[in-house]
C-alpha positions, 0 to 999 in steps of 0.5 A: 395679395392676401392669396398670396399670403396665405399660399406662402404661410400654408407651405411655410415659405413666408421665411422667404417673405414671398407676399412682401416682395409681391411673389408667389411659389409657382413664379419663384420655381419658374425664376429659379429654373429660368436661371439653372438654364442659362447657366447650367453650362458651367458644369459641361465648360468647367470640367473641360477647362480643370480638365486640362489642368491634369484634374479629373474631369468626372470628379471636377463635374461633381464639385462643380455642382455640389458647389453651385448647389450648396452656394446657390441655396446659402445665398437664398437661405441666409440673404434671400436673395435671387442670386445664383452661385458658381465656379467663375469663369476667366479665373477657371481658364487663368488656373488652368492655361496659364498658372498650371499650362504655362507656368509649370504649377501643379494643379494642387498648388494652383488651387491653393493659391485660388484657396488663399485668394479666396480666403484673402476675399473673405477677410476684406469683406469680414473688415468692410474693406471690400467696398471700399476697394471698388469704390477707389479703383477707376471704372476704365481700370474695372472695364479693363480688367472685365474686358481682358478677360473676356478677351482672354476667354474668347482667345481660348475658347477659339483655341479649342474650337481650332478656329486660331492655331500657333504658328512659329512665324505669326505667333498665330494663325487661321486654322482649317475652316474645312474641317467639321470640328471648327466649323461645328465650333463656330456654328455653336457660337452662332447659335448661342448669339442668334437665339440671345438676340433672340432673348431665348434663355437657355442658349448657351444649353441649346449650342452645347446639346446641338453642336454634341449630337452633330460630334456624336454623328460624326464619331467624335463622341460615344453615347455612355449612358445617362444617369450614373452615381457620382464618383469618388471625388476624393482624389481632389477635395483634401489634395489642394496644396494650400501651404504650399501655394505660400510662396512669394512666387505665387503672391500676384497670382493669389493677389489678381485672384482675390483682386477680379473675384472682387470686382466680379461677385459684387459687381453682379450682385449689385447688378442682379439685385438692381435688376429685382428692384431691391437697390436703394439710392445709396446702392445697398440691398437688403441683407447686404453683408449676408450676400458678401459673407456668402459669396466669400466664404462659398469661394474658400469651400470651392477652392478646398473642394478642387473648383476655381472661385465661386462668384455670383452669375448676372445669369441670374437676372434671367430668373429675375426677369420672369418674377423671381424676387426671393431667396427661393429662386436661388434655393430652386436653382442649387437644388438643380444643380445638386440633382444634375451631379448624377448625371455626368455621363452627358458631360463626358458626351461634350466634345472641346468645339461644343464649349467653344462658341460659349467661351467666345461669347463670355469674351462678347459680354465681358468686352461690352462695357469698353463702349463706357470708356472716355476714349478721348481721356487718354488717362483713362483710355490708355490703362484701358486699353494696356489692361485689357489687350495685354492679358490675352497678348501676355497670356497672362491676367496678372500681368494684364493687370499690373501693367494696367495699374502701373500704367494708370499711375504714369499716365496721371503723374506725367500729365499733371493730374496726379490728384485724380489718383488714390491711396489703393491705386497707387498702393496697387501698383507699388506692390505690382512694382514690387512683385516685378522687382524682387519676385519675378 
């Protein structure tokens, strides 16, 4: 312990309180780089998925990372917490494939409305109303919502890898299983599955680098070097809509923005901050409100530069798992991604199939807390169940999501267990009615 101490204090990291938390520097940098490798591919996935939104890929590169980057060190420095930042995936695909592809919103004001949700995200943590929102929505209605979007990832991630196609008579259908772009998406899924079963860290890395030199062979993509300097990213940052997208129209779209990056940053940094053992009996971790205030205010920057909400990653339990306990782990980690910002060029090499098989296992874990479900309370498991299977099926998480909290109230209303429902449920829900009823 003492050699400990005075390895912090000689290199001034006892700002990071390293012998209190029975860590060194050398353990720390391993954490941090342990946690850049396993999720390092949100800056191949979410320039491909802003992509299709008609933004620029090579500028949605940069800002992914300058956000990761600066979001990632925020949360070591001012909570000293080992836990990484990033664009959130489910709300990158929402944006991109439903809000500006099917809706006919242009990506400016799409990411207004993320700006206005993330803004809304931030005002319930400054009035502690945050918690008290998780605390009041039901768990099955949480799993649904997690679950749909896994769904809904995984739907499109087997959209891109050509695994599933539209078909006028079915809706959907197989696609060609000969043809070496699906066949390489779904090798890329298996390698993913394989090596995390595995406990191999860096699999989703391992896919997208195998399954890219495969397209490189077959011609799908041309080598254009390694290293370059960042782009002008001026064409998105200052281009987001933000008064626009206060519209009446967009008001549940910026609603189920704030309502799944609640759920899913202070889900994982409870999660993450219980796997490093700093969770007390009353659930609270050290620089609690830091954390929140964090995360929030890093998603509002992430909208206004041109990425999709920022959220904590439960990747980071990867870096916890080999020691890191401090907010230098996730210091580690933001300087990595800053660094990889000048080289995009290799994301430009990452053809659409090499994304696909990590999108398909996002859906694999998002969907694995269904097993939690009381699928014998069918008050529970119904709003489960329409919460989860109509976000894919509507091609919507809005939808999937009003439909669940409306859907919660009928089934304890009708069977006599009204008591079981709270003011934020059914407060929830009437605006959802609303929303249908006078927006729609």
């Amino acid at each position: 312990m003492n050699s400990n101490l005075a390895e912090s204090k000689s290199d001034g990291t006892d700002f990071f309180k390293l012998s209190q938390h029975g860590t060194t520097i050398r353990t720390e940098v391993i954490a941090g780089m342990t946690t850049f490798l396993t999720m390092v591919y949100i800056v191949f996935v979410n320039p491909q998925i802003l992509g299709a939104a008609h933004m620029d890929a090579k500028v949605v590169f940069v800002t992914t990372c300058l956000i990761a980057g600066i979001g990632s060190i925020a949360m070591g420095m001012l909570a000293n917490l080992p836990v990484a930042l990033a664009p959130a995936m489910g709300l990158n695909a929402f944006f991109a494939f439903v809000v500006v592809g099917a809706m006919g919103i242009s990506w400016q004001t799409g990411m207004g409305a993320i700006f206005w949700g993330a803004v809304g995200l931030f005002l319930l943590t400054l009035f502690r109303i945050r918690y008290w929102m998780i605390s009041n929505i039901p768990i099955s209605l949480r799993i649904g919502i997690t679950s749909g979007i896994g769904l809904f990832i995984a739907m499109m991630g087997l959209k891109n890898a050509g695994v599933i196609v539209a078909n006028k008579d079915t809706l959907v259908a197989i696609g060609d299983l000969t043809s070496h772009s699906v066949l390489l998406g779904i090798a890329g899924f298996f390698i993913i599955a394989v090596l995390s079963s595995r406990h191999f860290h860096a699999s989703v890395l391992v896919s997208i680098v195998v399954t890219s030199l495969a397209g490189l062979y077959f011609g799908d993509v041309k080598f254009s070097g390694v290293y370059s300097t960042p782009p002008n990213v001026f064409s998105v940052i200052g281009e987001v809509d933000i008064s626009g997208a206060l519209s009446l129209n967009l008001a549940g779209i910026i609603f189920s923005f704030m309502l799944i990056n609640l759920f899913d940053s202070s889900g994982t940094l409870i999660g993450v901050a219980d796997k490093a053992g700093l969770i007390d009996r009353e659930g609270r971790f050290p620089n609690m409100h830091k954390a929140l205030y964090v995360d929030s205010l890093s998603s509002v920057a992430g909208a206004f530069i041109g990425t999709s909400s920022v959220t904590a990653y439960i990747e980071s339990t990867s870096g916890v798992s080999v020691g890191g306990r401090t907010g230098l782990t996730a210091v580690v980690v933001g300087l990595l991604f800053l660094l990889v910002m000048f080289f995009s060029p290799l994301a430009e090499m990452v053809p659409g199939y090499a994304t696909a098989g990590a999108l398909v296992f996002v859906g694999v874990l998002m969907t694995a807390s269904l097993a939690r479900v009381d699928w014998q309370d069918f008050t529970e498991s119904v709003p489960t169940f329409i919460t989860a299977v109509m976000m894919p099926f509507t091609f919507s998480i809005t939808e999937g999501i009003a439909l669940g909290f409306m859907s919660y109230c009928v089934m304890k209303v009708f069977t006599g267990r009204w008591r079981e429902l709270n003011l934020c449920v059914v407060v929830v829900a009437l605006l959802f009615v609303l929303k249908i009823a006078f927006v729609d």
